[in-house]
C-alpha positions, 0 to 999 in steps of 0.5 A: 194235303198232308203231306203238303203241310208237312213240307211247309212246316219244315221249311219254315223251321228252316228258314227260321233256324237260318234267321236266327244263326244269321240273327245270333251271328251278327250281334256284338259278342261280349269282349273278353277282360281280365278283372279285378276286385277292389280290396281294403285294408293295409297299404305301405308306399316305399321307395325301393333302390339299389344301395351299398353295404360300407363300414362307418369308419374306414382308416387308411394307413400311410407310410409316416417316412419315405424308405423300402416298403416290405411286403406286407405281412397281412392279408385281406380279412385278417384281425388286428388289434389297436397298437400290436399288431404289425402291418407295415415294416419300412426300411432305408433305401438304397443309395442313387447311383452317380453320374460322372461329374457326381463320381469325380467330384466325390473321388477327390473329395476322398483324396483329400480327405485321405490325404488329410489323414496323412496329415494328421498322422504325421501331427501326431507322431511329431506330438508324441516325439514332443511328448518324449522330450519333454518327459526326459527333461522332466526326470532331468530336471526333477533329479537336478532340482533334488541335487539343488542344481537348479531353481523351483522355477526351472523344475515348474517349466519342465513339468509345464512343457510335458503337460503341453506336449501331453495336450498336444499329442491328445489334440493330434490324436484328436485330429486325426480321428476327424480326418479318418472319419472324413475319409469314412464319409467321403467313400460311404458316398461313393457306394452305388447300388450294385455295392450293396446288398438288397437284403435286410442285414440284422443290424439295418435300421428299420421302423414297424408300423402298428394298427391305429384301431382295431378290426379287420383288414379291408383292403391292401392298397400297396401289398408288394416290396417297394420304394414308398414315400412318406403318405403313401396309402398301405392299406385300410382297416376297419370294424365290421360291426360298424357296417351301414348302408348308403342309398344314392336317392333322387333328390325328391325322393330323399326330400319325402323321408325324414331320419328314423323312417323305416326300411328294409334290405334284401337282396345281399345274400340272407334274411331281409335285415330291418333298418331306419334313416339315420343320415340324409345328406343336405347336398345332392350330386349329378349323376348320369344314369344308364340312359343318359339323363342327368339325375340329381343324387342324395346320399341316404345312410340307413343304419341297421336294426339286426344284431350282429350275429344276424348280418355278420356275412354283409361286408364292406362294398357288398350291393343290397336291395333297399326298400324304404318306406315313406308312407303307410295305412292300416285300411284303405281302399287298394286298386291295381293301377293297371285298372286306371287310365287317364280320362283328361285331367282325372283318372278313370277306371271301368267298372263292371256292372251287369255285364257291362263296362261303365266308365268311372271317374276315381280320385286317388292319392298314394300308389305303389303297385297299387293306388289309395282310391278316396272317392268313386269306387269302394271295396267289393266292386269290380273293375277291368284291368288292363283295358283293351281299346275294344272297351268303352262305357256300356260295352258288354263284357265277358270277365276273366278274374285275375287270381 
C-alpha cells in the first residue's frame, strides 16, 4: 500500500512539473529594449555645414599694356610689399610677319625712300657749290669795296647772297636728314621675326609691374613667358590675416540667424577656432545638390575670434567644418530622438513603468540630437529607444540601459 502511494505521488510531481514548463513556455516573455533616461540640463541647437576658408580681400593683378610677358620672378606663398616688390616684368613684342602684297608695297616704299635720299644728297652738294660761290664773290667784293671800286649796296648784295647760300645748304642738310630717316623707317618694317632676336637686349624698353598691396602670393594665374594683352589676369595677391569663412546655408537656415551669433570651426587641420556671424547675404542662389534637388543657398561670412598665432595654417580655399549655434538653454529637459515616434499629429515616447512599455503623448520644441520636452515627461523617467514594432502600450519590457 506504501508503495503505491509513493508511485501516485511522484506521478503527480511529474505531471505538475510538465504543467508548469508547459504553463511557463506559453506565457509572453518580456521584449528586449534599449533604454534611456531623460536628463536636464544644457542643451545648444547648431546648424553644422561645410564651409571655405578665403582671404576678405584678394587683388588680382593684370598686365596695364599689351607687349611679351616674362616669366614671372614669384612663387606661390612668397611675401611682397606694397610698391617694391616686382611681380611682372612686360616687354615690346615681336614684329608680325608679312604677306607678299604687305612685303611689296613696304620694298617700294623703301625705294622710294632711298631714292629720296639720293635726291636730297645731290640738293646738298649743289647748295654747298652755291655756298663756294658766294664766299668768293663776298671776299671779291669786300676787297673791291675797300679799293672803292664799287658801291656800299654792291657789297651788302654779296654779303646777302652768302647768307642765303648758307641758309640753303642747312635746309639741304636738313632735308636730307629726313629722307635717310624715311629710309630708316621704311626698312624697320621690313623686319620679320626670324630678323631679330627673342632675347632681351640691355637697352630694350620694358616696364616692371610693382605689388599694389602688401601680403602674400596667392595664385599665379599667367606664370609662364608669353604674349599677354592689356587686363590679362598675372596673379593674385592677398593678406592672410584677412582670413574668413564662407558658409553656403539654406536659405531657412540662414533666416534663423542674425550678425553676431556664435559659431565654431572644425575640422581644418587644428584647434576648433571660435567665431560670429559677421555677414548674411540678402540674396540667395540655386544650387543643385548631390541628389539633384535644386536648394536655394545663402552665403553666411563667419569672421574669426582667434588671434592670428592660432590659425595661421588655415589658408585661403582651405575646406572647414562649421557648426553655428542658433539657439541654446542652461537647463531643459533633453530626449534621444531616437525615443520619439509619430502617433497622429503629436509626438509619443513609451515610458517604462513597472516593467511595462506605456505609451506617452510629449510636446517638444528645439532638437539637435536630442529634443527640448516641455510637457508629458520629466527628468528622472525612463523611456525606450529605438522602439521595435513588438512593443506597444502595456507590453512588458525587459530594459537594456544605453550607457
Amino acid at each position: 500500500m506504501r508503495t503505491r502511494w509513493l508511485k501516485w505521488i511522484v506521478g503527480l510531481v511529474v505531471v505538475a512539473a510538465i504543467v508548469a514548463a508547459a504553463v511557463y513556455a506559453l506565457m509572453p516573455q518580456p521584449v528586449p529594449v534599449d533604454t534611456a533616461m531623460i536628463e536636464r540640463g544644457p542643451m545648444e541647437v547648431t546648424i553644422n555645414e561645410e564651409g571655405t576658408a578665403r582671404i576678405h580681400d584678394v587683388f588680382r593683378v593684370s598686365a596695364p599694356i599689351s607687349g611679351r610677358l616674362d616669366r614671372l620672378p614669384v612663387r606661390v606663398g612668397d611675401r611682397v610689399h606694397a610698391n617694391t616688390t616686382e611681380v611682372a616684368t612686360i616687354r615690346p613684342t615681336e614684329p608680325a610677319f608679312l604677306d607678299l602684297r604687305t612685303r611689296r608695297e613696304l620694298e617700294a616704299a623703301a625705294d622710294a625712300a632711298r631714292a629720296g635720299v639720293a635726291l636730297a644728297e645731290a640738293s646738298v652738294n649743289g647748295a654747298i657749290a652755291a655756298q663756294r660761290v658766294a664766299e668768293t664773290d663776298l671776299d671779291r667784293a669786300e676787297r673791291l669795296s675797300a679799293a672803292g671800286t664799287i658801291s656800299l649796296r654792291a657789297y651788302e648784295q654779296a654779303v646777302a647772297a652768302l647768307d642765303t647760300a648758307n641758309a640753303q645748304v642747312d635746309q639741304a642738310r636738313a632735308e636730307l636728314a629726313l629722307r635717310r630717316s624715311q629710309l630708316a623707317s621704311a626698312n624697320a618694317r621690313l623686319i620679320e621675326p626670324d630678323q631679330t632676336t627673342l632675347t632681351p637686349q640691355p637697352d630694350t624698353c620694358c616696364l616692371t609691374v610693382r605689388a599694389p598691396v602688401g601680403g602674400i602670393v596667392i595664385d599665379l594665374i599667367s606664370e609662364s613667358e608669353q604674349v599677354v594683352s592689356a587686363g590679362t589676369p598675372l596673379l593674385e595677391i592677398g593678406n592672410p590675416r584677412n582670413i574668413e569663412i564662407v558658409v553656403p546655408l539654406l536659405s531657412a537656415d540662414a533666416a534663423a540667424m542674425m550678425p553676431g551669433t556664435r559659431a565654431v570651426i572644425e575640422g581644418w587641420g587644428g584647434a576648433p577656432l571660435r567665431a560670429n556671424v559677421a555677414r548674411i547675404a540678402p540674396a540667395a542662389y540655386t544650387k543643385v545638390s548631390a541628389l539633384g534637388i535644386e536648394e536655394q543657398r545663402v552665403d553666411v561670412t563667419l569672421a574669426i575670434d582667434n588671434p592670428y598665432e592660432e590659425r595661421e595654417r588655415l589658408g585661403h580655399r582651405f575646406r572647414v567644418q562649421t557648426r553655428i549655434s542658433i539657439w541654446q538653454a542652461d537647463d531643459v529637459d533633453r530626449v534621444p530622438l531616437s525615443a520619439l515616434f509619430r502617433r497622429g499629429a503629436d509626438w509619443a515616447v513609451f515610458r517604462v513603468v513597472d516593467g511595462r512599455a506605456v505609451e506617452t503623448r510629449v510636446i517638444i520644441d528645439h532638437r539637435n540630437g536630442t529634443a527640448e520636452v516641455l510637457d508629458g515627461i520629466s527628468a528622472g523617467d525612463t523611456v525606450i529607444v529605438h522602439p521595435s514594432d513588438q512593443v506597444s502600450d502595456g507590453v512588458s519590457v525587459k530594459a537594456r540601459t544605453v550607457e
